[in-house]
C-alpha distance (Angstrom), angle and dihedral (degrees) to the residues before:
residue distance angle dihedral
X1 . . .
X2 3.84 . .
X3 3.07 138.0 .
X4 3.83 125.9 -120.3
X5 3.83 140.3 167.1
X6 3.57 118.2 -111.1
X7 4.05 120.7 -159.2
X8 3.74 126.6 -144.6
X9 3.82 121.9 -161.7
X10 3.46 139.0 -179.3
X11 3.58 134.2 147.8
X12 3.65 118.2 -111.0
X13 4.50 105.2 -111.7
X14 3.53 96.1 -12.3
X15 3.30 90.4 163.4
X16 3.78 97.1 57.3
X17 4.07 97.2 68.5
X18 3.55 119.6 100.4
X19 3.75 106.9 -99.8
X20 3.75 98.5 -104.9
X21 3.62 88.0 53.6
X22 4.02 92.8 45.5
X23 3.90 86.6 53.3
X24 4.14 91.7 52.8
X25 3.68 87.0 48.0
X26 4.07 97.8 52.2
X27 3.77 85.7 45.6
X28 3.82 97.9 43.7
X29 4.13 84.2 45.3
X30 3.96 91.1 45.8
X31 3.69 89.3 54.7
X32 3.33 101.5 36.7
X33 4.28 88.4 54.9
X34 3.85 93.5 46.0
X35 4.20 83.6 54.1
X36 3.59 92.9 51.0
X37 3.74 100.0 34.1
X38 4.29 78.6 52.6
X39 4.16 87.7 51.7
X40 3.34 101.1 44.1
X41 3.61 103.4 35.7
X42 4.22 95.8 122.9
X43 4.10 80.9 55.4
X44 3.84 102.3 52.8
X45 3.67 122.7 82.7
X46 4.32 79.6 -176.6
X47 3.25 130.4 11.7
X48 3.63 125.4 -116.5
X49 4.11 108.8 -92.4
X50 3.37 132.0 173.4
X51 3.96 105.8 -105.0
X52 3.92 93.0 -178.2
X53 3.71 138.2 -3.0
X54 3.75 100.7 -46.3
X55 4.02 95.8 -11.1
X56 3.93 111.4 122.1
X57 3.78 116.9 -169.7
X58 3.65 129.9 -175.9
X59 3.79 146.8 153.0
X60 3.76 124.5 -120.2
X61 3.39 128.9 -173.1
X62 3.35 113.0 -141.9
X63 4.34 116.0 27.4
X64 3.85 87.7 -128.0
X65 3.78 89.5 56.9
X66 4.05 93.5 50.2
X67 4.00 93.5 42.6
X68 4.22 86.3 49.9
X69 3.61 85.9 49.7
X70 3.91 93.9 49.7
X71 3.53 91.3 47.0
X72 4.08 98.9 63.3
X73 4.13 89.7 37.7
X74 3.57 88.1 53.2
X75 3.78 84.4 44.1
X76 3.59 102.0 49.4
X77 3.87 95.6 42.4
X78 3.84 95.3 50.8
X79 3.09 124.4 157.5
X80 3.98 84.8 31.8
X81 4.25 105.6 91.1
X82 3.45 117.5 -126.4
X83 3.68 129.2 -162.0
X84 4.16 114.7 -159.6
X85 3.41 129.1 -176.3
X86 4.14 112.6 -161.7
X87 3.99 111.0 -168.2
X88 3.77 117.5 -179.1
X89 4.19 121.7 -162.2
X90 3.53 142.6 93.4
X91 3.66 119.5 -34.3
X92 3.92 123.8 -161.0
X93 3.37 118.6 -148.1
X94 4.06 106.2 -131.6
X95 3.71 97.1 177.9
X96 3.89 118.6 22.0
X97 3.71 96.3 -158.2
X98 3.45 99.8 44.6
X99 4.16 126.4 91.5
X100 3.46 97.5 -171.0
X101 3.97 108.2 108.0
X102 3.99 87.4 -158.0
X103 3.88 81.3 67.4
X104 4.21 91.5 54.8
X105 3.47 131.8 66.9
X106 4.30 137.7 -167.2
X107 3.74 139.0 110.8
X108 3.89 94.1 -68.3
X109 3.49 83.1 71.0
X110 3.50 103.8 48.8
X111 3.60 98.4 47.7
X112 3.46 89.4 49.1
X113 3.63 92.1 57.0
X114 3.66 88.5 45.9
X115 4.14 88.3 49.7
X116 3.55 90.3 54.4
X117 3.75 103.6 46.9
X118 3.78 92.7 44.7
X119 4.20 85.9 49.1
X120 4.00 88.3 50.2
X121 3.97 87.8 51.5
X122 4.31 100.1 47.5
X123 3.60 125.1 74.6
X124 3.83 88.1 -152.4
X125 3.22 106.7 57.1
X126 3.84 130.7 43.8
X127 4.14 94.4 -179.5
X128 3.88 127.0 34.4
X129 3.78 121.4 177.6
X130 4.12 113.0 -153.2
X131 3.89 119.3 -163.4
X132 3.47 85.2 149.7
X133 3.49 89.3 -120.2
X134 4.19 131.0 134.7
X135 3.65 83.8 -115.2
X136 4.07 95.5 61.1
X137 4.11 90.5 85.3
X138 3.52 94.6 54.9
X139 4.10 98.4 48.2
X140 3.82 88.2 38.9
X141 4.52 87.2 64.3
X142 3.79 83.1 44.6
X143 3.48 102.8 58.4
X144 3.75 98.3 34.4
X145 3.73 83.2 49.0
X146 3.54 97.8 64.7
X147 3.88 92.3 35.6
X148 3.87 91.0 53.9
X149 4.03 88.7 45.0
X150 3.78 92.0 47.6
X151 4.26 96.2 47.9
X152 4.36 84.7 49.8
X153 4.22 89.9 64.0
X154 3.27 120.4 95.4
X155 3.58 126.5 -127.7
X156 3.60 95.7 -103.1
X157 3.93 86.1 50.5
C-alpha cells in the first residue's frame, strides 16, 4: 500500500460570524478550493471536498504538495482562521471508482483526524501533521514557525 498525505480543514468558529459574513466565507472558501484543487491537480490523489459544514478533506500525494496547498488557502482566506490537520500513512483504497475520501479508509486518515482535533484543542498551534513518527515534533515547530512569523507582518510587510 502507499502512503499518502491526507489534509484536514476547518475554519476556526465558523459558526460564530454573522450569517452574511458566514455566507462570504463558504463562497470565498468554495472558490478558493476549486482554484487550488485546479493548481494542484497532478498533486491530489482527491480533491479537497467539503465532508461537513465547513470541513474540507482531501488526499495529497506528496506532504510538500498538501502543506503548499495549505499555505495559499490559508493565504487567500486571511483574516478567516483555519485549523488543518495533515496525517501522512498508508491509505487503502476501499472503493476504486469512488473520489469521495469518506468512502476510503487507512492510517493517513486517522492521523489526520487525530492532527486536526489535537490542532482545534492548542493555542499554539493551528496545524499539526501526525505520521506517527519521532520526526512529527520537529516538523510540527517548523511549520507553526513560519505560520506564527507570517501572521506578525504587517500588511505593508
Amino acid at each position: 500500500m502507499e502512503k499518502m498525505t491526507c489534509l484536514m480543514i476547518d475554519l476556526v468558529s465558523s459558526r460564530s460570524y454573522p450569517t452574511n459574513d458566514r455566507k462570504d466565507i463558504q463562497n470565498l472558501l468554495k472558490q478558493a478550493v476549486n482554484l487550488l484543487n485546479a493548481v494542484f491537480q497532478t498533486s491530489l490523489e482527491f480533491d479537497l471536498k467539503f465532508s461537513a459544514g465547513d470541513s474540507l478533506q482531501g488526499v495529497f500525494r506528496s506532504p510538500q504538495a498538501c502543506y503548499l496547498y495549505l499555505r495559499l488557502l490559508r493565504k487567500i482566506m486571511a483574516p478567516v482562521k483555519i485549523h488543518a490537520g495533515i496525517g501522512y500513512g498508508e491509505l487503502k483504497l476501499m472503493l476504486q471508482e469512488s473520489s469521495d475520501t469518506n468512502e476510503q479508509e487507512g492510517e493517513v486518515f486517522y492521523n489526520a483526524k487525530l492532527a486536526i482535533e489535537e490542532a482545534k484543542k492548542s493555542s499554539e498551534y493551528s496545524v499539526l501533521f501526525y505520521s506517527m513518527d519521532q520526526r512529527d515534533r520537529v516538523i510540527n515547530t517548523m511549520i507553526n514557525l513560519h505560520f506564527a512569523l507570517d501572521a506578525a507582518q504587517t500588511d505593508l510587510q
